[in-house]
Backbone as XML, in Angstrom:
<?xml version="1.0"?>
<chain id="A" units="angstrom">
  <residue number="1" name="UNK">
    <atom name="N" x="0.838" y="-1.182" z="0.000"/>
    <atom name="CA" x="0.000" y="0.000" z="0.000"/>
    <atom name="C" x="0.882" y="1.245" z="0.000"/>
  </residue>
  <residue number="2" name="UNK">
    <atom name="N" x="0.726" y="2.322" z="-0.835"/>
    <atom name="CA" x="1.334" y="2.833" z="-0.833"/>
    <atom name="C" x="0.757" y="4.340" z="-0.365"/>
  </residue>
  <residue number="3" name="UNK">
    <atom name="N" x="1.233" y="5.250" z="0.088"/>
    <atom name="CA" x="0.732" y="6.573" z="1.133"/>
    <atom name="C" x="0.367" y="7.570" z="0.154"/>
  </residue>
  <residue number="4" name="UNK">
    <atom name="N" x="-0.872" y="8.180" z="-0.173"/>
    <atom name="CA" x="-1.252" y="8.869" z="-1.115"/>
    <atom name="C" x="-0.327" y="10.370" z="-0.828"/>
  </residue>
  <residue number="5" name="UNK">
    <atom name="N" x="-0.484" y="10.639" z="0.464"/>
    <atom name="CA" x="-0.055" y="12.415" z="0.639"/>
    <atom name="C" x="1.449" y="12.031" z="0.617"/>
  </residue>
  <residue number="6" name="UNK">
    <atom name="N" x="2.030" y="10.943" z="0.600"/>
    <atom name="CA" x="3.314" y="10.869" z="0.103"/>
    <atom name="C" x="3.431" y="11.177" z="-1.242"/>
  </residue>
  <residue number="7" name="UNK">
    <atom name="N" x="2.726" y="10.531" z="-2.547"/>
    <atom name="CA" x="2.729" y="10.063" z="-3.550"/>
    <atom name="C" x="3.095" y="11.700" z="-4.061"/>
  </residue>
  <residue number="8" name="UNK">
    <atom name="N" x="1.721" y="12.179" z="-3.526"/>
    <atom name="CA" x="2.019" y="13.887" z="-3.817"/>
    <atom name="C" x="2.310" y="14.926" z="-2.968"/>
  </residue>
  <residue number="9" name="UNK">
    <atom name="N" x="3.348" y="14.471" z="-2.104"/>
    <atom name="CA" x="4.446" y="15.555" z="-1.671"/>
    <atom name="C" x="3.864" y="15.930" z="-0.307"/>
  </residue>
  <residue number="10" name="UNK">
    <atom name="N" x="2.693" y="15.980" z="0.247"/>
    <atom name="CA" x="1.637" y="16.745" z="0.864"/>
    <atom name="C" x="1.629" y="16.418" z="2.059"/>
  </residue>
  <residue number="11" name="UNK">
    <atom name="N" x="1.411" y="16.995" z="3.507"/>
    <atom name="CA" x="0.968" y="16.583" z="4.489"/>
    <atom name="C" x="-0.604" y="15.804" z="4.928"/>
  </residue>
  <residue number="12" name="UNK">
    <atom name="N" x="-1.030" y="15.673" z="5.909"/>
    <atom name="CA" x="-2.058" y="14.817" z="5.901"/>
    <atom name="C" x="-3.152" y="15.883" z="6.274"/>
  </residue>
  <residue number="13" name="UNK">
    <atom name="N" x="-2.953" y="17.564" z="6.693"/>
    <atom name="CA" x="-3.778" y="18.717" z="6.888"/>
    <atom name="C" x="-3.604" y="19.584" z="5.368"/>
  </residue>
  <residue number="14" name="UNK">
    <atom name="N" x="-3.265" y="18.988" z="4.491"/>
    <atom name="CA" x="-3.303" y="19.459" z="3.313"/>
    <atom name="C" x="-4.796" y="20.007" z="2.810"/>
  </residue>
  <residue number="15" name="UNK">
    <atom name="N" x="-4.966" y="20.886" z="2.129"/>
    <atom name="CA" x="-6.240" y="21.626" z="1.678"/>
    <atom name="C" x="-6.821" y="21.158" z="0.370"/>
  </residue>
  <residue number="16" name="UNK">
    <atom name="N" x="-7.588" y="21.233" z="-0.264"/>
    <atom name="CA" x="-7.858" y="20.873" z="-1.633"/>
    <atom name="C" x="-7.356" y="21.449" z="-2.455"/>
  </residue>
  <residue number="17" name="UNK">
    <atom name="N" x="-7.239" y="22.845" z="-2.566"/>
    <atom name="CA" x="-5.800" y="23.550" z="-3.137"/>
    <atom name="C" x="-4.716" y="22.845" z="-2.900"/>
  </residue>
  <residue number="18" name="UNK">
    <atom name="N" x="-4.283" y="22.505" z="-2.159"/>
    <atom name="CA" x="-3.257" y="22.030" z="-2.341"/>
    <atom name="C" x="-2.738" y="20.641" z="-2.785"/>
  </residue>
  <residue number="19" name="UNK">
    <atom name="N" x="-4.031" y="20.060" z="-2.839"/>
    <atom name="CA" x="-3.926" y="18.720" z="-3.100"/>
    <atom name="C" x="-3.771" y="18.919" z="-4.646"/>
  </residue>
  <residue number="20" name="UNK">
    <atom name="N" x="-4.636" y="20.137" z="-5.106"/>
    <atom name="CA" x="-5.055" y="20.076" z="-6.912"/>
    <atom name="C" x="-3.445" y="20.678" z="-7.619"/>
  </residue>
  <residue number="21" name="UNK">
    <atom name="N" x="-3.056" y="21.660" z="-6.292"/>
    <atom name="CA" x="-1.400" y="21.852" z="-6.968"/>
    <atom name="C" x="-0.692" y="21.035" z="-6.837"/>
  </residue>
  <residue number="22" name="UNK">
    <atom name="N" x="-0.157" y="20.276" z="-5.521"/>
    <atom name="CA" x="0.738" y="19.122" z="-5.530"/>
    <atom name="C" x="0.136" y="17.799" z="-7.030"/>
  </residue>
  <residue number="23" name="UNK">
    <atom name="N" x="-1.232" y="17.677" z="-7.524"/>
    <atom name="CA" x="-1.705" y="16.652" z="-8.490"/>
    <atom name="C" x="-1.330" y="17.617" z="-9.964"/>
  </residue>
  <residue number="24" name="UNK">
    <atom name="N" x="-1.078" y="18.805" z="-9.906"/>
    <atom name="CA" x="-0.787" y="19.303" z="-11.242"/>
    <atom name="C" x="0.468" y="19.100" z="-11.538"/>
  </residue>
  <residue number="25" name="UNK">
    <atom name="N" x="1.520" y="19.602" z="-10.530"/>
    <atom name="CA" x="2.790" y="19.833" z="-10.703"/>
    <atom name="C" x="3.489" y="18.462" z="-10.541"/>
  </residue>
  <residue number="26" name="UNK">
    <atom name="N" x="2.800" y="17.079" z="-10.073"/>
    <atom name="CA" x="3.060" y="16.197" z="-10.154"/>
    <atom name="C" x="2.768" y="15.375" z="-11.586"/>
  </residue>
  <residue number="27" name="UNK">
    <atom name="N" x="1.671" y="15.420" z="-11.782"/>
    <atom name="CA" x="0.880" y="14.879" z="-13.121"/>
    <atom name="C" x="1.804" y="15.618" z="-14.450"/>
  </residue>
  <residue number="28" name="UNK">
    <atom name="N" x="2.364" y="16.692" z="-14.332"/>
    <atom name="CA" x="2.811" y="17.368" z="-15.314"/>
    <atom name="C" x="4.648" y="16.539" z="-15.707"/>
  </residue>
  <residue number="29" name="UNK">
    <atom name="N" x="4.948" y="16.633" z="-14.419"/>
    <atom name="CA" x="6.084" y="16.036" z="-14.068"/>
    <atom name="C" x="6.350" y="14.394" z="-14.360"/>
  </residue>
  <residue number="30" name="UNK">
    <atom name="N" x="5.492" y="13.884" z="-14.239"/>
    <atom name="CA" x="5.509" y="12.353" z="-14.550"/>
    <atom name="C" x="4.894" y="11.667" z="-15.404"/>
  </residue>
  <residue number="31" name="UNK">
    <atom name="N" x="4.086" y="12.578" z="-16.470"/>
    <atom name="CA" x="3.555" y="12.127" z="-17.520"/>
    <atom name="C" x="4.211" y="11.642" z="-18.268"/>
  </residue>
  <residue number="32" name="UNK">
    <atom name="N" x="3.794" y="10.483" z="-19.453"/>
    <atom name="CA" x="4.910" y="9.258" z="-20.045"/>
    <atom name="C" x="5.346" y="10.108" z="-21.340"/>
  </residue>
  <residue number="33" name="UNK">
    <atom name="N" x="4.550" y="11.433" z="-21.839"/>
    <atom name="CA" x="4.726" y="11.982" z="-22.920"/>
    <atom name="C" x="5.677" y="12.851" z="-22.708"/>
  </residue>
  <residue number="34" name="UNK">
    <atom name="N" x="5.771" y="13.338" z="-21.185"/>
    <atom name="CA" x="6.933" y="14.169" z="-21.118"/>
    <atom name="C" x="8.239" y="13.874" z="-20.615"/>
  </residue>
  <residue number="35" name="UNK">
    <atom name="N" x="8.096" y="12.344" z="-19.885"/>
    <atom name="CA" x="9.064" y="12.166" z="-19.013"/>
    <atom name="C" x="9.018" y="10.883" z="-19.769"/>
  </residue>
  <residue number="36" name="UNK">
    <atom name="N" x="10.434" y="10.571" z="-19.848"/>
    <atom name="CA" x="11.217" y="9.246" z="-20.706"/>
    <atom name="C" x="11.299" y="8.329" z="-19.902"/>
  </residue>
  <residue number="37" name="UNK">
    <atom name="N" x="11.163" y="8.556" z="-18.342"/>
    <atom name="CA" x="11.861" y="7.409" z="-17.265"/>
    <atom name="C" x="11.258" y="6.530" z="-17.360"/>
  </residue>
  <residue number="38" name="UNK">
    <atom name="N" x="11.657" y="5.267" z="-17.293"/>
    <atom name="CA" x="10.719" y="3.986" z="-16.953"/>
    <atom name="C" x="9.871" y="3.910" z="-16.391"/>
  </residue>
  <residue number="39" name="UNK">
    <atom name="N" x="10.213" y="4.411" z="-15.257"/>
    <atom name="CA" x="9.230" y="4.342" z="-14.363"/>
    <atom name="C" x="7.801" y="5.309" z="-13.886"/>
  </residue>
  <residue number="40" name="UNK">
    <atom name="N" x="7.986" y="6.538" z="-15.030"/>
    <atom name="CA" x="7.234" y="7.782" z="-15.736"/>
    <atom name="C" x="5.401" y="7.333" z="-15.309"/>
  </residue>
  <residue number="41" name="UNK">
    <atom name="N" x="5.586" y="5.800" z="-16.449"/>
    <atom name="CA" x="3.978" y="5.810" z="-16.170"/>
    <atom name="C" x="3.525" y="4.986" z="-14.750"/>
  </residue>
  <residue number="42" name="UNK">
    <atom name="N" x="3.874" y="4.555" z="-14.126"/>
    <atom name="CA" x="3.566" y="3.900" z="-13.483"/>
    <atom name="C" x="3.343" y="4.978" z="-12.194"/>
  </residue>
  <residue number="43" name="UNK">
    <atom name="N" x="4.356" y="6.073" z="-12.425"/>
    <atom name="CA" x="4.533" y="6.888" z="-11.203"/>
    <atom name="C" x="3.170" y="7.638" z="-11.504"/>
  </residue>
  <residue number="44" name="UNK">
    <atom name="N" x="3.242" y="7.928" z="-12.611"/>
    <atom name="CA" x="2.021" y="8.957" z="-13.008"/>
    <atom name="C" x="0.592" y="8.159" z="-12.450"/>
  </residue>
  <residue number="45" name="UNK">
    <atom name="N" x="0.166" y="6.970" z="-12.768"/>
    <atom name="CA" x="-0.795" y="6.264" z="-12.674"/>
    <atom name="C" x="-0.747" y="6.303" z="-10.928"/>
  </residue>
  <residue number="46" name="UNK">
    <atom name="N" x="-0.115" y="6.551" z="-10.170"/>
    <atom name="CA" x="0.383" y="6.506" z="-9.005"/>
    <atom name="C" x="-0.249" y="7.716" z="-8.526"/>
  </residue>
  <residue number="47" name="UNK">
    <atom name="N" x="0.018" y="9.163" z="-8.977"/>
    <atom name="CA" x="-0.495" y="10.339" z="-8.717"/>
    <atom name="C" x="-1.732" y="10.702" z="-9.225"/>
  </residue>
  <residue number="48" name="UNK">
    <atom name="N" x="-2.172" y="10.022" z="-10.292"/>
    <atom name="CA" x="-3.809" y="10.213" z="-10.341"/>
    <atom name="C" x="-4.477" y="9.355" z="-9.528"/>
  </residue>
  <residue number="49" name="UNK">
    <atom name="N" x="-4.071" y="7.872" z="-9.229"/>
    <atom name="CA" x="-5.084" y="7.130" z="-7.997"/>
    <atom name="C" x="-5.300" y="8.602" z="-7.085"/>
  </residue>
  <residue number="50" name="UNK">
    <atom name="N" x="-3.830" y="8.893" z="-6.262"/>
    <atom name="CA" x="-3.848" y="9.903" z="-5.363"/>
    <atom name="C" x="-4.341" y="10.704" z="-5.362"/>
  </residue>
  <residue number="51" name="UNK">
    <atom name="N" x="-4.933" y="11.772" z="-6.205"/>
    <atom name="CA" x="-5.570" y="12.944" z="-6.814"/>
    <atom name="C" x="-6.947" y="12.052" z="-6.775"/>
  </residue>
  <residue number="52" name="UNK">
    <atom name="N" x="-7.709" y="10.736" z="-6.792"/>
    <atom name="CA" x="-8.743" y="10.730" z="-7.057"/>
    <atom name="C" x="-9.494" y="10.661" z="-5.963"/>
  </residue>
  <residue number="53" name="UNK">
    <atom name="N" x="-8.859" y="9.816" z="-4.670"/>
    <atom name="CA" x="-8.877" y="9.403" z="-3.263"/>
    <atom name="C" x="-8.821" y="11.011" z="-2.982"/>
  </residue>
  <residue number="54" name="UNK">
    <atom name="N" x="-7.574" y="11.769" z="-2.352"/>
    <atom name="CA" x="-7.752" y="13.117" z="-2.035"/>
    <atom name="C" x="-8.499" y="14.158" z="-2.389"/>
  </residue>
  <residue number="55" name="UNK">
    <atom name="N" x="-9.022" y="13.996" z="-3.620"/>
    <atom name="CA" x="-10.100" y="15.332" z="-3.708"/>
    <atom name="C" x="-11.014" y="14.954" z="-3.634"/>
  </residue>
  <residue number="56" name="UNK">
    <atom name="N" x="-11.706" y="14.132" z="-3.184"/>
    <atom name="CA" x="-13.253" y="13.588" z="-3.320"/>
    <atom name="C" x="-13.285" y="13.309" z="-1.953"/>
  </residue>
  <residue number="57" name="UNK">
    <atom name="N" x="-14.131" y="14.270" z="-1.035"/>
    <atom name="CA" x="-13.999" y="14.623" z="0.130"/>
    <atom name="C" x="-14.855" y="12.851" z="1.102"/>
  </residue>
  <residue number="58" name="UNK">
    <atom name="N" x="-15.791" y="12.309" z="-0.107"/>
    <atom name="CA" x="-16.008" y="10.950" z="0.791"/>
    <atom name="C" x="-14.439" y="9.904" z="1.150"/>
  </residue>
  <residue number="59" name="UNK">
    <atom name="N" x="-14.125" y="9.852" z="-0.073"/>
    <atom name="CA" x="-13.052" y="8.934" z="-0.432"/>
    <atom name="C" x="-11.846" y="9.060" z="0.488"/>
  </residue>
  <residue number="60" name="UNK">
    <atom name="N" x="-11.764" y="10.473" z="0.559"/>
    <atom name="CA" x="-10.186" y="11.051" z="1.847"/>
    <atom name="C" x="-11.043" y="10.363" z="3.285"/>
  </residue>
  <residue number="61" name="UNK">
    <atom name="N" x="-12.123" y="10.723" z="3.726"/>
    <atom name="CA" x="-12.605" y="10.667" z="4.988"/>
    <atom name="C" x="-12.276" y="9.234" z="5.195"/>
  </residue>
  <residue number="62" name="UNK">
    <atom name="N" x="-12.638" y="8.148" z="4.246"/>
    <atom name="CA" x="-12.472" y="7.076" z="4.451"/>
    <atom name="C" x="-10.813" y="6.380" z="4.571"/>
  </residue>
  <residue number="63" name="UNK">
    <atom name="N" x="-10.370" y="6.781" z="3.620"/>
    <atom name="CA" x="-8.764" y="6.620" z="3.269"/>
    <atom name="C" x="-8.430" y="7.296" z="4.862"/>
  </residue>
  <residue number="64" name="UNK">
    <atom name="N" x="-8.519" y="8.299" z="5.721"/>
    <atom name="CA" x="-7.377" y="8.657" z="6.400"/>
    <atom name="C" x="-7.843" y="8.012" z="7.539"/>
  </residue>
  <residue number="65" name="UNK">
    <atom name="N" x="-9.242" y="7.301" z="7.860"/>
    <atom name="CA" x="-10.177" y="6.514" z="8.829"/>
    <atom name="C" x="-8.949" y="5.507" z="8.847"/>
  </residue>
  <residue number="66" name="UNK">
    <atom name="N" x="-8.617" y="4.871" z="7.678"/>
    <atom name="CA" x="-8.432" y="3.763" z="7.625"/>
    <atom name="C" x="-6.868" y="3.914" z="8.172"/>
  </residue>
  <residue number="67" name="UNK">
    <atom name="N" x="-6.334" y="4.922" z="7.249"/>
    <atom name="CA" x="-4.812" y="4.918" z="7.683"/>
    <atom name="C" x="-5.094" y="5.390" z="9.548"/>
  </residue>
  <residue number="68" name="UNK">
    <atom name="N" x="-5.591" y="6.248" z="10.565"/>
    <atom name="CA" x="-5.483" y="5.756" z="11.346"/>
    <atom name="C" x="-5.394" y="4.598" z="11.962"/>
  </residue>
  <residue number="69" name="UNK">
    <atom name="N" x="-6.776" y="3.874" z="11.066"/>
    <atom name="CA" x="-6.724" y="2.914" z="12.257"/>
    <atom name="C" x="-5.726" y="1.839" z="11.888"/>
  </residue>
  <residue number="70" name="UNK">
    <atom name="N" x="-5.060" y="1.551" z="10.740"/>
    <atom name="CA" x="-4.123" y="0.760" z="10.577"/>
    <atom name="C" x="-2.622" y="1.186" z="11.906"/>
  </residue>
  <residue number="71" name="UNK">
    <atom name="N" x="-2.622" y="2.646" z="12.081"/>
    <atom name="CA" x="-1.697" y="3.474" z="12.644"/>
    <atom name="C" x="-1.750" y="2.729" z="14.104"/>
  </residue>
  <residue number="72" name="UNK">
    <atom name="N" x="-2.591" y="2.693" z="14.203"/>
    <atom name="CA" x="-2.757" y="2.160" z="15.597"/>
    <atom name="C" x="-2.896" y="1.004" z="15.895"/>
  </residue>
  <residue number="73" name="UNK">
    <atom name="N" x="-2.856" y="-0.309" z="15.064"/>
    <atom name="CA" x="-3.378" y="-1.589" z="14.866"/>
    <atom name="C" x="-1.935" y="-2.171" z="14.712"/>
  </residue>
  <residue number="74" name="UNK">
    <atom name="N" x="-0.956" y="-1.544" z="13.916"/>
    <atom name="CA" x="0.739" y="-1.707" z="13.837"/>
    <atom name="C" x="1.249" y="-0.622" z="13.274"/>
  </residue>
  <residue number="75" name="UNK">
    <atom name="N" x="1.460" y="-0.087" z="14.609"/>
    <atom name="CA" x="2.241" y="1.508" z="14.177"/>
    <atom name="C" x="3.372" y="1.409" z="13.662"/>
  </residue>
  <residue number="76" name="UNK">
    <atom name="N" x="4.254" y="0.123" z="14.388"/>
    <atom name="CA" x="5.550" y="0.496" z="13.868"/>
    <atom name="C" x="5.838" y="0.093" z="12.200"/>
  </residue>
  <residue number="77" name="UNK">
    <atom name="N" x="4.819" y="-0.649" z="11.711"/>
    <atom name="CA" x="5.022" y="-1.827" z="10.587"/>
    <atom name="C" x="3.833" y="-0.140" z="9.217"/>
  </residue>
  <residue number="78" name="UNK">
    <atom name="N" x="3.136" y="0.563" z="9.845"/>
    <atom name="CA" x="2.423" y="1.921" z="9.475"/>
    <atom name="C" x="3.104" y="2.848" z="9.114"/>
  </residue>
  <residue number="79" name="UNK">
    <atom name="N" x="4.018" y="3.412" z="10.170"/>
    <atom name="CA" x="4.919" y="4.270" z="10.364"/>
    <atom name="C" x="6.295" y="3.722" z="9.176"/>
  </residue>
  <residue number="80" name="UNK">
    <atom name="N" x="6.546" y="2.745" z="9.408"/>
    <atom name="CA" x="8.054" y="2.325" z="8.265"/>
    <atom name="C" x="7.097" y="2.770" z="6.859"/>
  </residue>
  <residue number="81" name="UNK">
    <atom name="N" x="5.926" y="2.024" z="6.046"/>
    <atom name="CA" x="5.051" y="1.831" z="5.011"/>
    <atom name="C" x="5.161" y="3.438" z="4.796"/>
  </residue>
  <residue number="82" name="UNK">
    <atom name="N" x="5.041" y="4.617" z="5.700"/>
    <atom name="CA" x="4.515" y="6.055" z="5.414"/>
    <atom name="C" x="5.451" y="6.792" z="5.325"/>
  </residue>
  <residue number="83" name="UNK">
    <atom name="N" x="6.785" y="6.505" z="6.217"/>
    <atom name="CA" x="7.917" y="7.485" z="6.000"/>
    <atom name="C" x="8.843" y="6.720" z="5.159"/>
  </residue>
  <residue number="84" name="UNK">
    <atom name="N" x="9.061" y="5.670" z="4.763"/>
    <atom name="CA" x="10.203" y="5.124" z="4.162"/>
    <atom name="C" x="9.769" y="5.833" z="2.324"/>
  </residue>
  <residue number="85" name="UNK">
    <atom name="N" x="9.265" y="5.550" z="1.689"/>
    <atom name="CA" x="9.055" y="6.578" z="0.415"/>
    <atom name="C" x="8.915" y="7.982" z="0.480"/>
  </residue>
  <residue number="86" name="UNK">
    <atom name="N" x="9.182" y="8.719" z="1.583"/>
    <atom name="CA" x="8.741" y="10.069" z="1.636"/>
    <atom name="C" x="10.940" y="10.241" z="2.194"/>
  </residue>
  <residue number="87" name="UNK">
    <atom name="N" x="11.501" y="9.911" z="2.891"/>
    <atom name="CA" x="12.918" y="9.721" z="3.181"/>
    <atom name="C" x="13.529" y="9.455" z="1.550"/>
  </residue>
  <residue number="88" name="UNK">
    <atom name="N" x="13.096" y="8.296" z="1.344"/>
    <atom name="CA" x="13.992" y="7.906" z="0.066"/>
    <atom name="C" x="14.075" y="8.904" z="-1.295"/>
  </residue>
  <residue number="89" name="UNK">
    <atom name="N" x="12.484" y="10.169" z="-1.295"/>
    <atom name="CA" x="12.605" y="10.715" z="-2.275"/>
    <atom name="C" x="13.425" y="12.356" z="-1.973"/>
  </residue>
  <residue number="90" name="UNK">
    <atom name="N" x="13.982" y="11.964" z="-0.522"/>
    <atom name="CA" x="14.726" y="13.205" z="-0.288"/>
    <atom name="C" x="16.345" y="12.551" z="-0.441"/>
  </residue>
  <residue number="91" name="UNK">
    <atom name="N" x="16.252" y="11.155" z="-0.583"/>
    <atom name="CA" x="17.693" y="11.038" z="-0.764"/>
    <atom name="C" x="18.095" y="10.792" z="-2.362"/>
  </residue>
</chain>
């Protein structure tokens, strides 16, 4: 499973503005027409799931329900899953 407000850069008090800029400047960035990388579409397909869950105010309520309660069910095994891709894209 992979952490949507990771996917697009964002904290978890992120706004809908900000969700629609972090999904532009991401979507723009990883599109397969503009970006050659291998891994281009997959990332992209990655940031529209994210963009579809985050702006659709049922879909977040449920998604961040859940990531609590996973948070609390195995934090430490939660916590590695949420910060380890958000670390690696600063290294």
């Amino acid at each position: 499973m992979t952490d949507h407000y990771t996917t697009l850069g964002l904290s978890s008090a992120a706004t809908l503005a900000d969700v629609k800029k972090a999904f532009r400047q991401k979507a723009s960035f990883w599109h397969p027409d503009k970006n050659a990388a291998p891994a281009a579409p997959a990332r992209f397909r990655a940031v529209q799931q994210a963009y579809e869950v985050l702006s659709d105010a049922d879909r977040r309520q449920a998604y961040d329900d859940n990531r609590r309660r996973n948070l609390l069910d195995s934090p430490l095994e939660t916590a590695r899953e949420i910060w380890t891709p958000y670390f690696n894209q600063l290294l």
